[in-house]
MARZASE-926542 format. One record per atom (N, C-alpha, C, O): z, y, x. Coordinates in steps of 0.2 Angstrom, whole numbers, plus 2048, in hexadecimal, padded with zeros to 3 digits. Atoms other than C-alpha are relative to their C-alpha. Example, Ala and Ser with C-alpha at 12.3 -4.5 7.8 and 13.67 -1.06 7.14 Angstrom:
% MARZASE-926542
8007FA804;8277EA83E;800806804;803805809;7FF7FA7FC;8247FB844;8038057FC;80480B7FF;
//
This chain:
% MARZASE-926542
8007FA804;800800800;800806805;804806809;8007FD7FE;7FC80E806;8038097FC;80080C7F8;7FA7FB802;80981E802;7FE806803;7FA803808;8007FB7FC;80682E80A;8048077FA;8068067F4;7FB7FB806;810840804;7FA807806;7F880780C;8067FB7FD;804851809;8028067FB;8048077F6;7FB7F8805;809865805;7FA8007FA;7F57FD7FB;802800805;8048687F4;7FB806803;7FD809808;8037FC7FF;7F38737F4;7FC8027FA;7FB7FD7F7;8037FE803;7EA87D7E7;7FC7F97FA;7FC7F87F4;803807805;7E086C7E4;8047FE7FB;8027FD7F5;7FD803803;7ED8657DF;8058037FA;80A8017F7;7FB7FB806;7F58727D2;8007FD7F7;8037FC7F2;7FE80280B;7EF86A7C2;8027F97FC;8037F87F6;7FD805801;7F58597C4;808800801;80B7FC800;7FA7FE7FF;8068627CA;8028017F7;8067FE7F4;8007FC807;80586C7BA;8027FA7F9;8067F97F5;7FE807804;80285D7B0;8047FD7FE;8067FA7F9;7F68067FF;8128547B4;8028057FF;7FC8067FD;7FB7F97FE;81B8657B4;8028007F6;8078017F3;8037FF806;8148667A1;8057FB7FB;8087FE7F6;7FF808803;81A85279B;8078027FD;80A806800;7F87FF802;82A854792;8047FE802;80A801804;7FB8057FC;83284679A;801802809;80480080D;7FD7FB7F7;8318527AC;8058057FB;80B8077FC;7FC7F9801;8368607A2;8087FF7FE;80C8047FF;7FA804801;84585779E;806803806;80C804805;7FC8017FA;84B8597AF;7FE804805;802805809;8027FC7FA;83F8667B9;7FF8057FB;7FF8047F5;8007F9803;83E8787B6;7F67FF7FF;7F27FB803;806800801;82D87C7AE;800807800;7FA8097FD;8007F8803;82F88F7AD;7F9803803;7F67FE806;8067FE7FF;82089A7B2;803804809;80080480E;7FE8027FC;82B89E7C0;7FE7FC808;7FC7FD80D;7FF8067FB;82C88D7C9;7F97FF801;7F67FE806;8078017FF;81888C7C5;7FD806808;7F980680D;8037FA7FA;81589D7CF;8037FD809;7FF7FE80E;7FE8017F8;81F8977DF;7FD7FB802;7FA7FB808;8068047FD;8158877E0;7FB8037FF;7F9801805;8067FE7FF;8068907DE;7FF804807;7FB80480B;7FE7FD7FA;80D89C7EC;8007FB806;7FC7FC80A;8018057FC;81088D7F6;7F97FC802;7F87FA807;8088037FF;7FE8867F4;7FC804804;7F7803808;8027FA7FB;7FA8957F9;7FE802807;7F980580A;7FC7FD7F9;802895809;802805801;80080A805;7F97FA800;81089F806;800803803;802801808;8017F87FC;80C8B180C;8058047FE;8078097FF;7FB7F7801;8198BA804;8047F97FE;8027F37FD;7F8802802;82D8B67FF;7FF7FF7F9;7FB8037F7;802800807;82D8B07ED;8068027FE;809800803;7FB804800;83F8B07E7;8027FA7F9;8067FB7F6;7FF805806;83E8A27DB;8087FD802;80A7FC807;7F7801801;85289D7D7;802803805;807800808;7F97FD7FD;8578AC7E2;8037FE808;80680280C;8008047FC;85889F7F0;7FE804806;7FB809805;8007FD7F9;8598A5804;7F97FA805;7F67FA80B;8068057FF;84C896806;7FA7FE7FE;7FA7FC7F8;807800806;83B892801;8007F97FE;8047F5801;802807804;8368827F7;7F97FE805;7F5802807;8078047FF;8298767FF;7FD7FC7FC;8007F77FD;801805805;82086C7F2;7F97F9803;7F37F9806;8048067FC;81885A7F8;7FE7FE7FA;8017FF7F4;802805806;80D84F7EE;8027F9804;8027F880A;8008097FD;81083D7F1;7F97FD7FB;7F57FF7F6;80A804800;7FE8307EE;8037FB803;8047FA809;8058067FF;7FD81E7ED;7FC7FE801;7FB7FA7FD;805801802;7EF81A7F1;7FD8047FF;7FC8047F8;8037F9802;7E782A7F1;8028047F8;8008097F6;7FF7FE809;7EE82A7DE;807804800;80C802801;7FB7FB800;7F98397DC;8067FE7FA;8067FE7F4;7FB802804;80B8337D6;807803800;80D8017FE;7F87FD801;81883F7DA;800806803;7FC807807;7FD7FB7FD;82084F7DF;806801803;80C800801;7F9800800;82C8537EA;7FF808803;7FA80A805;8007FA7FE;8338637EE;806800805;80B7FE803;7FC7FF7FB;83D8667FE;803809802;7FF80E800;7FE7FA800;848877803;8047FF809;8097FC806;7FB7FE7FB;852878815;8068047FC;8058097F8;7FD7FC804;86387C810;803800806;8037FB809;7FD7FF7FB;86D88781D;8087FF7FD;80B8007F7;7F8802802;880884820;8048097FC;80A80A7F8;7FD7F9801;88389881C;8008017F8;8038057F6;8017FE808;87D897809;8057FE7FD;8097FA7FF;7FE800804;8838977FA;8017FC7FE;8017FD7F8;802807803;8858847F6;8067FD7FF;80B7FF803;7F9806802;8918767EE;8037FF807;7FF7FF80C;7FA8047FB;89E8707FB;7FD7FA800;7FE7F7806;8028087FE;89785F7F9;7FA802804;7FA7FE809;8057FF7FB;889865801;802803808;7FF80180D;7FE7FD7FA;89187080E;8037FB806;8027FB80C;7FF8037FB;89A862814;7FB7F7802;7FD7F1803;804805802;88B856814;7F9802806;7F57FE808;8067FF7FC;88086181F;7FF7FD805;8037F9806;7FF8067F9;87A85882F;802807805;80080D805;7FF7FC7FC;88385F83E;7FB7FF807;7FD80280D;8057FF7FC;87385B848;7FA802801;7F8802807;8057FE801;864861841;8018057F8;8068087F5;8027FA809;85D86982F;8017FB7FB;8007F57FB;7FF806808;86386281D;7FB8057FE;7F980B801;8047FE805;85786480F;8037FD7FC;8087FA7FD;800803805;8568627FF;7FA7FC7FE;7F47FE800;807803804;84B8567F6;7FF7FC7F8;8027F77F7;802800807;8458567E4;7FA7FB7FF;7F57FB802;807804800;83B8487DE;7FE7FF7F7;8027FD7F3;801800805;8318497CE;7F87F8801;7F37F8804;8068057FF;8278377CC;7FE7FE7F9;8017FE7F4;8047FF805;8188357C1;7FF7F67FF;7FE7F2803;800808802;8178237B8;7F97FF7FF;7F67F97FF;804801804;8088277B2;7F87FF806;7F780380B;8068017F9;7F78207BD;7F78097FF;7F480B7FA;8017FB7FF;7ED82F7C2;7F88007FC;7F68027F7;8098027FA;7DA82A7CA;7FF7FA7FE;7FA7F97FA;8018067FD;7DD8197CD;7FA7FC7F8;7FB8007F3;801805807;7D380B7BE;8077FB801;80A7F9805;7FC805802;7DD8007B5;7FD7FA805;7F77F9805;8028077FD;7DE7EF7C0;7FC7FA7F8;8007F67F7;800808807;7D67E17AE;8017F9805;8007F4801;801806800;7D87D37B8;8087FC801;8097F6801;
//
């Protein structure tokens, strides 16, 4: 099987969008017009500061692809030890490199690929 994860780019906006859309995401991720403009800023190749939740960090947004079939999102953040965050986080940070965050929105639903009939 072949897995790969690649920065989300413009191409990839309307299959983003889609899943964003599903109720069963919206359940759990933000949909606002907000979160849409910062991944499109992001696709972009983030030329300017956005402040989407206010945050001291920018969001990166990844696709993950089976099989070239696009099946998830994730979004990652560097989180520094000086900000604003839960105590469970603060004492969790690594004392040798960068913590992140990572958000993962997976899509159940087959993209590209055909149905296998056999």
């Amino acid at each position: 099987m072949n897995l790969i994860f690649k920065p989300a780019t413009i191409r990839d906006k309307e299959i983003i969008f889609n899943w964003l859309d599903k109720p069963y995401i919206q359940e759990f991720w933000d949909n606002s017009p907000e979160h849409k403009e910062d991944i499109i800023i992001f696709m972009s190749g983030r030329k300017e500061k956005y402040p989407y939740c206010n945050d001291e960090h920018d969001y990166h947004y990844w696709l993950g692809l089976i099989e070239d079939d696009p099946s998830c999102l994730i979004i990652t953040s560097q989180i520094m030890p000086e900000e604003d965050i839960p105590q469970i986080w603060k004492d969790n940070l690594s004392k040798t490199g960068n913590s992140n965050t990572l958000d993962f929105l997976i899509s159940y639903e087959r993209t590209t690929l055909p149905i296998d009939t056999d």
